[in-house]
C-alpha angles and dihedrals in degrees: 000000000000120000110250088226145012104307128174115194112201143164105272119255128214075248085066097055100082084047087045093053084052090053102047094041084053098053085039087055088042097044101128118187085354089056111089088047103051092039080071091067100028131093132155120248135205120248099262086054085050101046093047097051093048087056095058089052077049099054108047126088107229099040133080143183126207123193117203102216134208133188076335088303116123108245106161140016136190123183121187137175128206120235150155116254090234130020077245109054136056104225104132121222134183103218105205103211108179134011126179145177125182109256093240090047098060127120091032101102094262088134097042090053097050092050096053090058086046084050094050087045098057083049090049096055099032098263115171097180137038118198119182125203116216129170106277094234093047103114099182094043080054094044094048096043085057084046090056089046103258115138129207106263096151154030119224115202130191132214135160117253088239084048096055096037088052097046084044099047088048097047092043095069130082102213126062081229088052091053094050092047084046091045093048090045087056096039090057091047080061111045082042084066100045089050 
């Protein structure tokens, strides 16, 4: 599809990553059913937190970012990473881990342009497969990505890193004495952090 109007897509720069924190504030505000879930793992940074996280995407070998421009506005963004399906085979994937569109900007084409350049990416660097992550709750990501062809193969769960190490610690021990200890140990890592 055809943007609806002039759209550049680019690599993303360190100068993206204040309009990138925009972008990605404004689909979690307008997160609709996927909100509540993603607001859980979302916060939003400073500049300094985003530009140093963009430089990190930036950085590594195997992931890029892509910024849909208009009217030198960021509209749209994609990030993937290649990969192989299992740590034993070579079958290589690009893992398409976020793509946004600002909510106004929707229906314009924005998504089919940016994976296009995701597409020409995996071919450029002997993908096979292309997998994409979405919120588990987001009905319309869901919708389009059928639309596009993908089809559901997994499930992604979250968790904290406290919530897992507490649910770990408790489950590790044998005695219901050991689990308490290990549950008040990890209670007080915790409290140590926040103070």
């Amino acid at each position: 599809m055809r943007p609806r109007f002039p759209l550049t897509v680019r690599e993303a720069t360190l100068d993206d990553a204040a309009e990138l924190v925009r972008l990605w504030q404004h689909a979690a505000d307008e997160g609709g059913e996927a909100g509540a879930a993603h607001a859980a793992l979302w916060h939003e940074p400073d500049l300094d937190e985003a530009t140093e996280a963009l430089a990190f995407q930036i950085e590594h070998q195997h992931r890029t970012v892509w910024v849909a421009l208009h009217e030198d506005v960021v509209v749209g963004a994609a990030a993937a990473t290649i990969s192989t399906i299992t740590p034993v085979t070579l079958t290589r994937a690009l893992v398409v881990t976020d793509l946004v569109v600002d909510p106004d900007q929707r229906r314009h084409g924005i998504a089919w342009q940016l994976l296009l350049r995701v597409a020409e990416h995996g071919e450029e660097n002997a993908c096979e497969i292309y997998l994409a992550i979405i919120p588990g709750a987001a009905r319309e990501p869901a919708r389009y990505l059928a639309k596009v062809g993908f089809s559901p193969v997994a499930s992604v769960r979250a968790i904290t890193a406290p919530a897992l190490r507490a649910k770990v610690a408790s489950m590790a021990t044998a005695s219901p004495a050991g689990r308490m200890l290990a549950v008040r140990r990890s209670m007080r890592r915790r409290e140590g952090r926040t103070t």
